[in-house]
ZATOR-44333 format. One line per 3 residues: their letters; for each residue x, y, z of N, C-alpha, C. Coordinates in steps of 0.001 Angstrom, whole numbers. Example, Ala and Ser with C-alpha at 12.3 -4.5 7.8 and 13.67 -1.06 7.14 Angstrom:
<torros>
AS = 13190,-5690,7800,12300,-4500,7800,13200,-3300,7800 ~ 12850,-2250,7080,13670,-1060,7140,12900,30,7870
</torros>
This chain:
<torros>
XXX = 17504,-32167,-102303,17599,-31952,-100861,16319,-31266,-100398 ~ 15619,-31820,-99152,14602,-31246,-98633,15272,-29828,-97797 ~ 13796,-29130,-97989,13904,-28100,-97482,14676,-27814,-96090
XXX = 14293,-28507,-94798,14462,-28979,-93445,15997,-29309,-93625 ~ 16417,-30476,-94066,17662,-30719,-94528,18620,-29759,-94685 ~ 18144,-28636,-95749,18976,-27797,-96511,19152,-26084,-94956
XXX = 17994,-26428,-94284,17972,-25272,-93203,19295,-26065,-92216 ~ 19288,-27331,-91955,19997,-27903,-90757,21500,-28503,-91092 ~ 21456,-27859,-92926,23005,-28682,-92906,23906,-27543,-93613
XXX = 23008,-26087,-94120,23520,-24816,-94867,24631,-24380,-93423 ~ 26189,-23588,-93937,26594,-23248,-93325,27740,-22258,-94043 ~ 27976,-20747,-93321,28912,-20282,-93914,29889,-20892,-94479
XXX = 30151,-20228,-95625,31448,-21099,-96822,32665,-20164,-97011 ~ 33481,-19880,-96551,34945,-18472,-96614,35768,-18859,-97940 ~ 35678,-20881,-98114,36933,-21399,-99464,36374,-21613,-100318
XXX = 37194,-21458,-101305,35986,-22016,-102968,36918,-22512,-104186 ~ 36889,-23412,-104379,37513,-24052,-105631,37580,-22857,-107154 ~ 38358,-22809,-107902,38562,-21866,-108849,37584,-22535,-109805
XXX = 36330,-22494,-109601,35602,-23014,-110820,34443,-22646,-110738 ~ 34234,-21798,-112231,33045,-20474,-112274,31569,-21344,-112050 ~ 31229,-20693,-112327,29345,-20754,-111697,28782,-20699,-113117
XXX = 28034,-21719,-113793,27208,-21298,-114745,26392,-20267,-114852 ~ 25319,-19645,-115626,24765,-18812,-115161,23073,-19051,-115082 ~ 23015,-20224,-115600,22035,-21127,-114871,21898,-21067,-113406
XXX = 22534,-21063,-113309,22982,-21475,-111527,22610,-20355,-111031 ~ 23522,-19070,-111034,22796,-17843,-110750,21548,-17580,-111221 ~ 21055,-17693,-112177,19108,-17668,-112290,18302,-18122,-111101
XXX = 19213,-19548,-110815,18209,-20133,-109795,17981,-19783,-109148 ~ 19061,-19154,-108285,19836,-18575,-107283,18888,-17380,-106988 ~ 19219,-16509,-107999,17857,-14920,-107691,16937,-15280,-107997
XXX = 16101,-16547,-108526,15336,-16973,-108549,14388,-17066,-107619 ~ 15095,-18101,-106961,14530,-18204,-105307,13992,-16800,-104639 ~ 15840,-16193,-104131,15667,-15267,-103826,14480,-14240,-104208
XXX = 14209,-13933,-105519,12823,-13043,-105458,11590,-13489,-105575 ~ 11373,-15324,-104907,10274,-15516,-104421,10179,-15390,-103012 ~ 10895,-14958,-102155,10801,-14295,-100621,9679,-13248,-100605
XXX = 8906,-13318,-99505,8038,-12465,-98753,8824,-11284,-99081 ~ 7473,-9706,-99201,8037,-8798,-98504,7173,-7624,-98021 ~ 6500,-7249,-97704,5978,-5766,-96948,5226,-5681,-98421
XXX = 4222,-5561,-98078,2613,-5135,-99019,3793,-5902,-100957 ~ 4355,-6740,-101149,4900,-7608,-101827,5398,-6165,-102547 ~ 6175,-4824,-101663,6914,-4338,-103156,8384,-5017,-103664
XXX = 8800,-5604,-102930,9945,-6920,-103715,11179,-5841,-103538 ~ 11786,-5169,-102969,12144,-3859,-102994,14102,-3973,-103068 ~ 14279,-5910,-103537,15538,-5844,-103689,15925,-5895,-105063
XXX = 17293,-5525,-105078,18122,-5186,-106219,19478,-6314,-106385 ~ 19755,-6825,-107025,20741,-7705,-107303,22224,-7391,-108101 ~ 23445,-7160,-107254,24460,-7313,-108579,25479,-7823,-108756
XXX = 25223,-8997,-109731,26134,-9726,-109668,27979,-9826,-110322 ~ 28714,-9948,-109405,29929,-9047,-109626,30972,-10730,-109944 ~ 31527,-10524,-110908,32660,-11982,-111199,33899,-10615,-111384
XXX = 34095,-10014,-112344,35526,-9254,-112684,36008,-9125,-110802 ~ 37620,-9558,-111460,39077,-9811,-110802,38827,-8129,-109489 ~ 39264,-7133,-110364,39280,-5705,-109854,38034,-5359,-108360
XXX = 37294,-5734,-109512,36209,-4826,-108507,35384,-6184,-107156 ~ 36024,-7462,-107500,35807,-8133,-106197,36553,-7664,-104907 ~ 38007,-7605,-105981,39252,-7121,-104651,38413,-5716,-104076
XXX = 38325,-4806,-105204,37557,-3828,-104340,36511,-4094,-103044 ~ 36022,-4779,-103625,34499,-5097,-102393,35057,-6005,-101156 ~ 36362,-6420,-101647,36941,-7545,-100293,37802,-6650,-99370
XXX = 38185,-5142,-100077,38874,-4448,-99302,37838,-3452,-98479 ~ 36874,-3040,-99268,35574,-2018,-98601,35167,-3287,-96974 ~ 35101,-4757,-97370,34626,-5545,-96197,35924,-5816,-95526
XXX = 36295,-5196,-94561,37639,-4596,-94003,38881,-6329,-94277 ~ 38613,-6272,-95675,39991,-7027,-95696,39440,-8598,-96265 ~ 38402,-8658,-96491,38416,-9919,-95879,38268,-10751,-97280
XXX = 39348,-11830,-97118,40100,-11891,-98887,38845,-13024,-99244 ~ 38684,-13723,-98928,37769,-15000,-99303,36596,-14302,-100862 ~ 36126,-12787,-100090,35342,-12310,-100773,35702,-12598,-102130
XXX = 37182,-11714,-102644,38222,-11506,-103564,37762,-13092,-104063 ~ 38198,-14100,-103695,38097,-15234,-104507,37227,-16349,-104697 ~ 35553,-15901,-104190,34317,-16278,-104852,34702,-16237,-106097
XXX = 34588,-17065,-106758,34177,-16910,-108359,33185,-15910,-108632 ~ 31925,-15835,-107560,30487,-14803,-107925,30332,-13799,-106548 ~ 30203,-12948,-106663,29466,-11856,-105669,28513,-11528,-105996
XXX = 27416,-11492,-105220,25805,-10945,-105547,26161,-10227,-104563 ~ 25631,-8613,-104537,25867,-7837,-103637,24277,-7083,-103757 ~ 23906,-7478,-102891,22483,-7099,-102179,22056,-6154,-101849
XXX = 21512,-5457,-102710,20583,-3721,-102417,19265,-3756,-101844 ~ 18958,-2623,-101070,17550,-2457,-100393,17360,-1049,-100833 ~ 15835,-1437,-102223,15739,467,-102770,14811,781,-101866
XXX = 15123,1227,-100877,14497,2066,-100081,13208,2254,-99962 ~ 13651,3460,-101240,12811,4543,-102144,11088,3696,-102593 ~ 11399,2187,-102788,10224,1179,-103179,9468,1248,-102248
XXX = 10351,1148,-100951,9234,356,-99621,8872,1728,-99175 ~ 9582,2868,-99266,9133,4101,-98541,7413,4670,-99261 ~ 7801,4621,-100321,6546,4460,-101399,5101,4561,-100672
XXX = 4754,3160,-100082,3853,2312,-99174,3836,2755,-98358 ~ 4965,2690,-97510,5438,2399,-96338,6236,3542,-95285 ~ 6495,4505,-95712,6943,6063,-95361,8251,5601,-94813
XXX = 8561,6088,-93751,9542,6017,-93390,10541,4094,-92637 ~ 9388,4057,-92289,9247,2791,-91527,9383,1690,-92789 ~ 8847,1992,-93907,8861,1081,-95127,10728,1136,-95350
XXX = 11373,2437,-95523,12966,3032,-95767,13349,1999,-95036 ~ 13367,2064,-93399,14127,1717,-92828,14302,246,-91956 ~ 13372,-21,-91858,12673,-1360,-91399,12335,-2617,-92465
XXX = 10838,-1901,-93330,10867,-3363,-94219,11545,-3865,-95134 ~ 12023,-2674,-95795,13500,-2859,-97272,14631,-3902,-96468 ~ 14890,-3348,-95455,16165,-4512,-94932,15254,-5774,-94672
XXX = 14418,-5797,-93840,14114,-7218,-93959,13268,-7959,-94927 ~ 12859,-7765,-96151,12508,-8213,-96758,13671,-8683,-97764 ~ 15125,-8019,-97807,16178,-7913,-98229,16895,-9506,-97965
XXX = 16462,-8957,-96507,17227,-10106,-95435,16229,-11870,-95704 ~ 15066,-11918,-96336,14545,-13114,-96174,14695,-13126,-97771 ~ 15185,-12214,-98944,15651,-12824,-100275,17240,-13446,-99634
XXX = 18096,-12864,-99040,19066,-13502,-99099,19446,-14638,-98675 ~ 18191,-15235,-97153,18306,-16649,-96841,17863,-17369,-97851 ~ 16619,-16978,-98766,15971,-17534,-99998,17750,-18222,-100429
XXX = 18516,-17481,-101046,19493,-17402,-101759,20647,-18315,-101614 ~ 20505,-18335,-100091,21826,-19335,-99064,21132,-20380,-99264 ~ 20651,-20607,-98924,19527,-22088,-99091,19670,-22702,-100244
XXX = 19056,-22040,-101711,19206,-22517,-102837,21002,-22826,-103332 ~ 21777,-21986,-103039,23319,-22544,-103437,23644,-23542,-102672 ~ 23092,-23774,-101039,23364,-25098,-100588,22679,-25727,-100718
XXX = 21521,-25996,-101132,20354,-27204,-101804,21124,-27491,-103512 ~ 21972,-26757,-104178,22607,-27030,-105593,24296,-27473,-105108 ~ 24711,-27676,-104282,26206,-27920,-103492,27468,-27027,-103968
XXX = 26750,-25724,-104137,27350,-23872,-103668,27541,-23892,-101671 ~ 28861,-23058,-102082,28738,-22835,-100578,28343,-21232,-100927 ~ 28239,-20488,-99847,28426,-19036,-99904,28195,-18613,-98566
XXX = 28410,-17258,-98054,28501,-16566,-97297,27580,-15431,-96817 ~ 26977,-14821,-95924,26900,-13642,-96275,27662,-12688,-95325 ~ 27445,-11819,-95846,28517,-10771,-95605,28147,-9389,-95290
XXX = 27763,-8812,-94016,27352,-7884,-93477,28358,-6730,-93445 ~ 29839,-7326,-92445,30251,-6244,-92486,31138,-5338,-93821 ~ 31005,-4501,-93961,31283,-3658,-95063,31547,-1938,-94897
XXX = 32250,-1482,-95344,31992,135,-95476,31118,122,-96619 ~ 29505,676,-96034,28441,684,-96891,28536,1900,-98353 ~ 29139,2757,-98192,29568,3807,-98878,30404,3501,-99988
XXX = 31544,2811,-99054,32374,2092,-100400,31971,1163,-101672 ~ 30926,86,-101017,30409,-777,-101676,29078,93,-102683 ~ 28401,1113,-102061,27716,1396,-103253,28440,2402,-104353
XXX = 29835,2726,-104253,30492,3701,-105107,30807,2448,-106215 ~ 31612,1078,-105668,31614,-67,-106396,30691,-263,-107298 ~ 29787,-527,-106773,28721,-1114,-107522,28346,-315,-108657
XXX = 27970,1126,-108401,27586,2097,-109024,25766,2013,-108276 ~ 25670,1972,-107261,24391,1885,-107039,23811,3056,-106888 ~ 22382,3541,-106757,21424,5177,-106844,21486,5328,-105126
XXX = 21223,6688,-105050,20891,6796,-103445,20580,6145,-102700 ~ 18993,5991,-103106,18325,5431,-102955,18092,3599,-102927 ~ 19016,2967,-103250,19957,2002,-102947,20695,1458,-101679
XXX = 20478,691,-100856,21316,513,-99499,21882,-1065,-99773 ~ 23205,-643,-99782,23889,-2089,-99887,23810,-2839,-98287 ~ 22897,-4072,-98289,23020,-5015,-97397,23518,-5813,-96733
XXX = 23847,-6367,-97916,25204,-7795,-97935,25488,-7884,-99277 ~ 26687,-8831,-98984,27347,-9691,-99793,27303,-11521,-99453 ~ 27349,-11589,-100603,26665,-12928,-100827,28078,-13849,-101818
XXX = 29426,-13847,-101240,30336,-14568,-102017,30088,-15998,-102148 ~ 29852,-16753,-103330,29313,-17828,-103960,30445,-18554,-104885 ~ 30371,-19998,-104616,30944,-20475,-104876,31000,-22404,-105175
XXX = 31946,-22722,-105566,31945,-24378,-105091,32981,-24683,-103765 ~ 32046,-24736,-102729,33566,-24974,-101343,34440,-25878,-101817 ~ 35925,-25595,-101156,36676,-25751,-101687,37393,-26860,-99985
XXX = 35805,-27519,-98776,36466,-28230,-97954,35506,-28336,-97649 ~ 34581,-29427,-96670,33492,-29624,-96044,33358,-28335,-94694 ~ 32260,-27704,-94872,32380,-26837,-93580,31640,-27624,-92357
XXX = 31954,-27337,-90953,31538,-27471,-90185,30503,-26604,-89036 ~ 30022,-27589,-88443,28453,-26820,-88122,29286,-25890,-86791 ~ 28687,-24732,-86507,28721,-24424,-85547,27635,-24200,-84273
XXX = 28087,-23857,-82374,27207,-23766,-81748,26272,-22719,-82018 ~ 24967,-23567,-81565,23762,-22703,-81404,23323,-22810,-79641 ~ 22617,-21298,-79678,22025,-21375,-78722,21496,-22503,-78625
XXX = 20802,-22819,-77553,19262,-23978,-76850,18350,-23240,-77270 ~ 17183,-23990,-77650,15705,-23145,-77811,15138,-22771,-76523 ~ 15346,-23556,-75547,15002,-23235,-74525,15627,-21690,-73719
XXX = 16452,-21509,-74486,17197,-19618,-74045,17251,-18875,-74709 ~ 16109,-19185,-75865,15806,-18483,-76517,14125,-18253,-76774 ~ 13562,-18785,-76521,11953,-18451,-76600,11189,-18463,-75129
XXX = 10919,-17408,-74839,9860,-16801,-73744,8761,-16772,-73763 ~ 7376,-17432,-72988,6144,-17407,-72749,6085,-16270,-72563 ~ 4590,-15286,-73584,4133,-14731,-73165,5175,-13439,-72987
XXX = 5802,-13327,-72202,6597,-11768,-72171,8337,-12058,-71969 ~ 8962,-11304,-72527,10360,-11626,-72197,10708,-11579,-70910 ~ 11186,-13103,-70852,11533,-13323,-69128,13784,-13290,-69404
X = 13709,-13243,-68170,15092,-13574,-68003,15851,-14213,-66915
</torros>
């Protein structure tokens, strides 16, 4: 699947067939993902990939409920060490480039499971606290997302987008 293709036909995935993920598959997967751009290239994400029964339910209850998580076969749960980009980058590195450099491994990531015919998700909302007690992650650690991965388990459908036209402004934001 071309790249273009894989941007215009990727779409959140919530169902997933009970059938595990090689771990091939996940290689590829963070593969991609840590060839993403990031702020003077400190690469400043962390990966962990979660299959045990227990501690998915955990992470599906920290993301206020939301069961689909629970029955990914895979969770990659997405850290931003801070502490990397602050390094460089002081404060503004903490708080600004760690998330988005975070944020362009994880489209890396969506892309590649739907260019291999993975669905997955990501998954913002969360009690951030909860999820790094889960994980066992360092302070210095900021859980991002969740990334529940899988084989869909139904064709998803596209949803609306804005117009480009109400969304890009000459020159200065008009309204």
């Amino acid at each position: 699947m071309d790249l273009l293709a894989a941007i215009k036909e990727r779409r959140s995935v919530r169902s997933f067939l009970h059938k595990d993920l090689p771990n091939g598959v996940l290689e590829e997967i963070i593969g991609c993902g840590i060839l993403a751009p990031s702020a003077g290239n400190t690469q400043p994400w962390e990966f962990i990939i979660v299959r045990e029964r227990q501690r998915k339910k955990a992470l599906s209850e920290a993301a206020l409920s939301q069961d689909f998580i629970e029955e990914a076969p895979v969770v990659i749960v997405v850290l931003a060490d801070q502490a990397r980009s602050a390094r460089v980058y002081g404060r503004r590195g903490s708080e600004l480039y760690s998330i988005q450099d975070t944020a362009a491994a994880i489209q890396n990531m969506l892309l590649t499971a739907h260019g291999l015919g993975l669905g997955a998700c990501w998954v913002g909302a969360f009690d951030e606290g909860s999820v790094a007690e889960i994980v066992k992650a360092p302070r210095h650690a900021k859980p991002v997302a969740m990334i529940p991965i899988g084989y869909p388990s139904y064709p998803s459908t596209a949803t609306p987008r804005r117009n480009i036209s109400e969304v890009v402004h000459d020159e200065v934001y008009q309204t």
